[in-house]
C-alpha positions in Angstrom: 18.5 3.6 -13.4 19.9 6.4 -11.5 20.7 5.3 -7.8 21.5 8.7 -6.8 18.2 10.9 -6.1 17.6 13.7 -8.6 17.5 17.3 -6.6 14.0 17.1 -7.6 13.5 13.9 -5.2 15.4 15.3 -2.5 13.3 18.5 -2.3 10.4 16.2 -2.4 11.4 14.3 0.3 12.6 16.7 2.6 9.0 19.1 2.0 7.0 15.4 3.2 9.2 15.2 5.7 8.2 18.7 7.0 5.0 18.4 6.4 4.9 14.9 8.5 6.9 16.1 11.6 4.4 18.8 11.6 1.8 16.1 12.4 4.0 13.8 14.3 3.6 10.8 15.8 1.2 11.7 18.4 -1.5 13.3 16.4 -1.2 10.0 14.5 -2.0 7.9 17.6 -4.5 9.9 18.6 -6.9 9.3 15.8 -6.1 6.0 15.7 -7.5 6.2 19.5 -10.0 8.0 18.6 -11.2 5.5 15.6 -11.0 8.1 12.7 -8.2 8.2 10.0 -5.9 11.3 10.0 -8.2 13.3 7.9 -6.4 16.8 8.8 -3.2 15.2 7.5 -4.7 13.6 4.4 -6.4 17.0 3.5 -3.2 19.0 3.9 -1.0 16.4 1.7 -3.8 17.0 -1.1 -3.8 20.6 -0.7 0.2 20.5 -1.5 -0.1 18.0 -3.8 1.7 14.9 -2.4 -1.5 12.6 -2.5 -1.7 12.9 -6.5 1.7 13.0 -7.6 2.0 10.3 -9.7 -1.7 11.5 -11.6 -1.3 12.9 -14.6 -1.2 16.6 -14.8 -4.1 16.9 -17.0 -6.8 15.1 -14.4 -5.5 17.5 -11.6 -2.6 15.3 -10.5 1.4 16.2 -10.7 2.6 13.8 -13.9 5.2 11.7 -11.7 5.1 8.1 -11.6 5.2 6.1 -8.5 8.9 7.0 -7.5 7.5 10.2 -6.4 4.4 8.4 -4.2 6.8 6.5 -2.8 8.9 9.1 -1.4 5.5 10.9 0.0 4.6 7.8 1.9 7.9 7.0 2.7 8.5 10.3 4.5 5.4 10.3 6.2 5.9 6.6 8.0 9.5 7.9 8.4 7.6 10.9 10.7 5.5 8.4 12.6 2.3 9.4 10.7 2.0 7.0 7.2 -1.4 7.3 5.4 -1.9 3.4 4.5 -4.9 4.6 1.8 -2.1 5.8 0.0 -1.5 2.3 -1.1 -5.0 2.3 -2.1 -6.2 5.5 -3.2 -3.9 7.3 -5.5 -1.2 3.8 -6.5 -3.8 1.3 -6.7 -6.8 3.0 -8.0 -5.8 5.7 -9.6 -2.7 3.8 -11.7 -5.3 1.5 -12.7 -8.1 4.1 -14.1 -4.9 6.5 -15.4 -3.7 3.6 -17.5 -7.0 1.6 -18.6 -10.0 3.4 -17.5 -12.4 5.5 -19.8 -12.4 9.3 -20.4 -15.7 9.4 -18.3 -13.7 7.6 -15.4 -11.1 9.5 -15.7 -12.8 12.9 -15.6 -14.5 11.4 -12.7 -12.1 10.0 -9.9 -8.7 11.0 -11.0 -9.1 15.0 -9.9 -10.9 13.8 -6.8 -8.2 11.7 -6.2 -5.8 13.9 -6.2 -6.9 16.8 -4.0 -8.4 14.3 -1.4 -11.7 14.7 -1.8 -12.7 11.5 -2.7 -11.2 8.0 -1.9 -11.2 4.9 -3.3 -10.7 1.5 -1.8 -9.6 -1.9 -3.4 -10.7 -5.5 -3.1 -9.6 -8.8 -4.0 -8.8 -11.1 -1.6 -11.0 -14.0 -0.8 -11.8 -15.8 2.0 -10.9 -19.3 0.1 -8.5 -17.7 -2.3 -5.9 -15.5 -0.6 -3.0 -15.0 -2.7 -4.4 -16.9 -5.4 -5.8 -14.8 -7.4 -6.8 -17.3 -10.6 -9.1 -18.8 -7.7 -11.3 -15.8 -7.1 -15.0 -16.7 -7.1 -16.6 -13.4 -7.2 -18.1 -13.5 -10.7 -19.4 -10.7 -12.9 -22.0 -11.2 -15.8 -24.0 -9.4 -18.2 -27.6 -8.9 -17.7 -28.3 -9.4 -21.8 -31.4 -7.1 -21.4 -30.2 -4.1 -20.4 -26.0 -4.4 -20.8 -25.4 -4.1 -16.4 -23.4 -6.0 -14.8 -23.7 -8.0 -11.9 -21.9 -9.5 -9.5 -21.8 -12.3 -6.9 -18.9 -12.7 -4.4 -17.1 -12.0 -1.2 -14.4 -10.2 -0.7 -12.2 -10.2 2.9 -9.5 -7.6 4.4 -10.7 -4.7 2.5 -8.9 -1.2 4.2 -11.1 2.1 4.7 -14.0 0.9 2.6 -16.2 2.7 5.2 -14.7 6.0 4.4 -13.9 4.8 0.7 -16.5 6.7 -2.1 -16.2 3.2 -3.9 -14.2 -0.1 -4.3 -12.5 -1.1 -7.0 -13.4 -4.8 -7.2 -11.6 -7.6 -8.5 -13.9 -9.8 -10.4 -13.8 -12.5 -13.1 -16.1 -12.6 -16.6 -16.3 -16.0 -18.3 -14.5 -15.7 -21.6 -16.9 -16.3 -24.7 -14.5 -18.4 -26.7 -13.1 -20.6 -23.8 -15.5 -20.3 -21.1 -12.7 -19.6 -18.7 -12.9 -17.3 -16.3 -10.5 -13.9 -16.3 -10.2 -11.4 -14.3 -11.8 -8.1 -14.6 -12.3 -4.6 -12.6 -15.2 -2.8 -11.7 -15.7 0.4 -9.8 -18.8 -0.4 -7.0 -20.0 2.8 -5.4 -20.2 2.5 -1.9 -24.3 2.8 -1.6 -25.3 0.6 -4.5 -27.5 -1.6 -3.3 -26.5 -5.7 -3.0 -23.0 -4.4 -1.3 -22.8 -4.9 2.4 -19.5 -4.7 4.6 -19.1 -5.9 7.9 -15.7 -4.4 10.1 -13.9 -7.2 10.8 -12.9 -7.3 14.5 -8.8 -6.4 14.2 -6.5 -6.8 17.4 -4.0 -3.7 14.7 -4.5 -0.2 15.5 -4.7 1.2 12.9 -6.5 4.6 11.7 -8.4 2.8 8.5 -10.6 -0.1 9.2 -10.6 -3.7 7.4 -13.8 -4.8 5.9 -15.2 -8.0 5.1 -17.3 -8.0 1.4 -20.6 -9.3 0.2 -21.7 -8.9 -3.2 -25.6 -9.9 -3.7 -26.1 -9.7 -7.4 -24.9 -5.9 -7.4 -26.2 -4.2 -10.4 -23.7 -1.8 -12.3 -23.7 0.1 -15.7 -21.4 -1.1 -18.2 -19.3 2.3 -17.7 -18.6 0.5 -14.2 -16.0 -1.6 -16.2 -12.2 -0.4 -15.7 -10.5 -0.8 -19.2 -11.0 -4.2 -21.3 -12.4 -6.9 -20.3 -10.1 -9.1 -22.5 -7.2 -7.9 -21.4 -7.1 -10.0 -17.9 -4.2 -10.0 -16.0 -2.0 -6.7 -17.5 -4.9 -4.6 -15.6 -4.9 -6.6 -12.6 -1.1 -5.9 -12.4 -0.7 -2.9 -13.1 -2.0 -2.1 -10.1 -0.3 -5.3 -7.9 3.1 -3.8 -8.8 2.5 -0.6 -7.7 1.0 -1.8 -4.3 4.0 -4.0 -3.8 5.9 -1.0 -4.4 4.0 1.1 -2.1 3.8 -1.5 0.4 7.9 -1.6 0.4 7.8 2.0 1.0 5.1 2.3 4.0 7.3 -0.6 5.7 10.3 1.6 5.2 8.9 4.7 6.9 7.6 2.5 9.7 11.1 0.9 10.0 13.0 4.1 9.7 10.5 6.1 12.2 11.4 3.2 15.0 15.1 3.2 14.6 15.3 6.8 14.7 13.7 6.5 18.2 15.9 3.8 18.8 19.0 6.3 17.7 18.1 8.6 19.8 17.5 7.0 23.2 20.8 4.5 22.5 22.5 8.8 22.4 20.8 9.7 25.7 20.6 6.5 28.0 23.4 6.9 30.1 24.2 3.4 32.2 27.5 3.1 34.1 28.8 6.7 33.0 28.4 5.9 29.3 25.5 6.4 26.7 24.3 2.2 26.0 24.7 3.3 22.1 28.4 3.1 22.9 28.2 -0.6 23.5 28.8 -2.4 20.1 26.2 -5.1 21.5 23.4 -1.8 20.9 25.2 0.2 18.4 25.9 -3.3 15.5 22.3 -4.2 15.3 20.8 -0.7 14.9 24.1 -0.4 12.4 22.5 -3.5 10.6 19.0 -2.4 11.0 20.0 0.7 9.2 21.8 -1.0 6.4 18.8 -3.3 5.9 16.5 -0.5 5.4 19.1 1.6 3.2 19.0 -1.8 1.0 15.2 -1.9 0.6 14.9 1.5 -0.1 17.3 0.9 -3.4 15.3 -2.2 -4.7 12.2 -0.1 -4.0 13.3 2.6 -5.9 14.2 0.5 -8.8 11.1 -1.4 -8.8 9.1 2.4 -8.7 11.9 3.4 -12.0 11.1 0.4 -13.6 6.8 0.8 -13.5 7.2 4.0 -14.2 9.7 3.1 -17.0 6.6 1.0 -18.8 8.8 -2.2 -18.1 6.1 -4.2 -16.2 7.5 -7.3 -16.4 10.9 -6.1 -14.6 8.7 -4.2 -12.6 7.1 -7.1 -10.9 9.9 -9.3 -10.2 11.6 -5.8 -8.8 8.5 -5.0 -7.2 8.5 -8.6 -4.9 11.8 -7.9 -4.0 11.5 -4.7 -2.6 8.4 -5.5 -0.9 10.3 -8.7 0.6 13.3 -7.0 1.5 11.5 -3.9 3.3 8.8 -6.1 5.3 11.9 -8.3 6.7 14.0 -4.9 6.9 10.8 -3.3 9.5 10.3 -6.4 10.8 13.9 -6.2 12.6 14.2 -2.3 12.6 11.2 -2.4 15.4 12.3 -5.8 16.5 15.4 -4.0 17.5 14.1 -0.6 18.2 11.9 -1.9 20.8 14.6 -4.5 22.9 17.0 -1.5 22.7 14.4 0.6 24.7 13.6 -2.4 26.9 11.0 -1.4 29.4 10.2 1.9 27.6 9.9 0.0 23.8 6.6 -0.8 25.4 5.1 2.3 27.2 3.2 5.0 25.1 5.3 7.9 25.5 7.8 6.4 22.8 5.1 5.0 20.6 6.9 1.7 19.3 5.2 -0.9 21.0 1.9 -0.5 18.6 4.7 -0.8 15.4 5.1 -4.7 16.2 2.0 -6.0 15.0 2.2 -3.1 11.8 5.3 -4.5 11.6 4.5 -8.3 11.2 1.4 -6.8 8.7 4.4 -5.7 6.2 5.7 -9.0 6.0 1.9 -10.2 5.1 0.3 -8.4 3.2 -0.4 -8.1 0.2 1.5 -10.8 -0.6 3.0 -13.1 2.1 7.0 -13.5 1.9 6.5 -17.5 1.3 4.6 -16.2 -1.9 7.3 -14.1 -2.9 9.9 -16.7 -2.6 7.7 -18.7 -4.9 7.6 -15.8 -7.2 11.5 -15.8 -7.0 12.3 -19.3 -7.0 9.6 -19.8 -10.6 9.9 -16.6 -12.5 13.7 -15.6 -11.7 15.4 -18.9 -11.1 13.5 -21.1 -13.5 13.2 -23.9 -10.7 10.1 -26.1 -10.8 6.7 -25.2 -9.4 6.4 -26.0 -5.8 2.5 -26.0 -5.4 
C-alpha cells in the first residue's frame, strides 16, 4: 500500500478543497438554518464529478474506488461544508448496486448517482437491534402468486430519506433449506405505498434529516432485489466497509476544519504581549490533535486501498480502525478547538460550537466504538466473545 499520495490524489484533493472553500462554512450553516441540505454544493460536486468518483466509468461515474470518495468528503468537512449523503449515496448505495446489482439497476441509479440527480438513502438499524445486525426483524417474503416481494419491518435513524429517490433496505429472507433467516437488500422507492417515515425530533443540526421507518407489507417486483439472495452477509458488507470508511473520512474533515480554526486564532490572540499559541499549554494539544488526525487519515486510507484492492476481509478489520481512530481523533480536535477559543468556541461567528454534538455522532455511528473494540478484541486478537 503506498502511504505517500499519488500526484493524482493530491490534485484531487486540492480541486475539493477549492471547490469547498468556495462554499465555506457559512453557506453550510445557513442551509442547515434554513432546514434544506446544501443542494447548490451537491449539484456543483456532480457537475465536476466528485460525487461519482468511485462509479464505474461506464454508468457515468469516474472508475476510482473509494480512496478517491474519501478524499472528496474529506476536503469538503476539512472546508467546513461535508455532504453526509455522501456516505450514503454514492459509497453505500452505489458500491452495493456496482458490485451486486443487475444490469437494469445499474442502468438505472448508477448515472443518476453520479451527476446528482438522484439520491439514495440506506436503512438498517432497528429500534430493538442496533448494531446487531443478525437480530433485524424486518422480514421480506415472496408473494408465490405473482413473484413480489413484501416486507414487514421498522427501520430507525435513517439520513435524508425525505429527499432520498429510494432506500436501500436491509431485510432478511428465510432460507429454504434451513429456515434461517439472512440478510438481503431491496431498493424501496420512496412513494410505494405501505412505506411511511416519520422525522425523528433531533437536538443535531444538521442539513439532512433522520427518519424513523415503517414497512406495512410493502409490495416490490422481484427486480427490487439487490444481487443474490443467497449470498447474505458479503452484500451487506460490502457496503458496511465502505461506510466505515467514509464515516472515518467525514470525522476527519470535521476534525481538521475545527483545528484549523483553532490554528488560527491560537496565531492572532494576542494576551500579555504574546500570541496564546506560543504557550506550550495551547500549542501541545493542538500539536496532538494534529497528530491524531494525521494518524486516522493513514488507517483510513489503507482501509479505502484495501476495499478497493478486492481484500474485504482486511478491509473490515482496517475499516473499524480507521473509523475508531478518526471518531476519537474529532472528538478531541473540536474538544480542543473549542476550549482553545474559550468564550468565542461558542459564538457563531467561528462556527465550532455546533461541531460538538457532530462530533460525539462520529464516535456513534454507524457503529459505536464499544462495538469496534469487540470487533478488535474477537476478530484481530482471537480473545473470547464478550456478549
Amino acid at each position: 500500500m503506498p502511504v505517500i499520495e499519488s500526484v493524482e490524489h493530491k490534485a484531487l484533493r486540492a480541486a475539493v478543497s477549492a471547490l469547498g472553500h468556495k462554499y465555506g462554512r457559512a453557506y453550510f450553516t445557513h442551509t442547515v438554518e434554513e432546514g434544506r441540505p446544501a443542494t447548490e454544493l451537491w449539484a456543483e460536486a456532480a457537475e465536476l464529478g466528485y460525487l461519482g468518483v468511485n462509479l464505474p466509468e461506464g454508468y457515468g461515474g469516474g472508475g476510482g474506488g473509494i480512496a478517491e470518495l474519501s478524499i472528496v468528503l474529506e476536503e469538503l468537512g476539512a472546508a467546513g461544508c461535508p455532504l453526509l449523503l455522501m456516505v450514503v449515496s454514492p459509497a453505500i448505495c452505489g458500491t452495493v448496486i456496482a458490485r451486486f446489482g443487475t444490469e437494469e439497476q445499474k442502468r438505472a441509479w448508477l448515472p443518476a448517482l453520479a451527476d446528482g440527480t438522484r439520491v439514495m438513502a440506506f436503512g438498517i438499524t432497528e429500534p430493538d437491534a442496533g448494531s446487531n445486525s443478525h437480530r433485524i426483524t424486518t422480514t421480506a417474503r415472496r408473494d408465490p402468486a405473482t413473484g413480489d416481494w413484501l416486507l414487514t419491518g421498522r427501520k430507525v435513524f435513517v439520513s435524508g430519506v425525505d429527499i432520498a429517490d429510494a432506500t436501500l433496505i436491509v431485510g432478511r429472507t428465510e432460507d429454504a433449506r434451513t429456515g434461517r433467516l439472512k440478510p438481503c437488500l431491496f431498493i424501496v422507492p420512496r412513494d410505494t405505498p405501505g412505506f411511511e417515515r416519520r422525522k425523528i425530533d433531533m437536538e443535531l443540526s444538521a442539513a439532512e434529516k433522520q427518519f424513523e421507518l415503517v414497512l406495512d407489507d410493502v409490495r416490490l417486483p422481484a427486480g427490487a432485489l439487490v444481487g443474490d439472495e443467497d449470498a447474505g452477509l458479503l452484500q451487506l458488507f460490502a457496503g458496511l466497509n465502505p461506510e466505515r470508511i467514509m464515516t472515518a473520512a467525514f470525522a476527519i474533515g470535521m476534525g481538521r476544519f475545527a483545528l484549523s480554526r483553532a490554528v488560527e486564532y491560537a496565531r492572532e490572540r494576542t494576551v500579555w504581549k504574546a500570541p496564546i499559541g506560543s504557550h506550550q499549554a495551547i500549542a501541545h494539544p493542538l500539536a496532538q490533535a494534529h497528530i491524531d488526525l494525521e494518524l486516522a487519515r493513514l488507517m483510513m486510507q489503507k482501509a479505502a486501498h484495501l476495499y478497493d484492492a478486492g481484500d474485504d476481509v482486511g478491509a473490515g478489520e482496517a475499516a473499524n480502525m480507521a473509523k475508531y481512530a478518526a471518531g476519537e481523533a474529532c472528538a478531541k480536535a473540536v474538544d480542543q478547538a473549542v476550549h482553545t477559543l474559550g468564550g468565542n468556541g461558542l459564538t457563531r461567528e467561528f462556527g465550532l460550537a455546533s461541531l460538538i454534538t457532530a462530533a460525539r455522532v462520529s464516535r456513534i455511528a454507524p457503529v459505536s466504538r464499544e462495538m469496534i473494540l469487540n470487533y478488535v478484541s474477537q476478530q484481530t486478537l482471537g480473545l473470547p466473545k464478550s456478549y
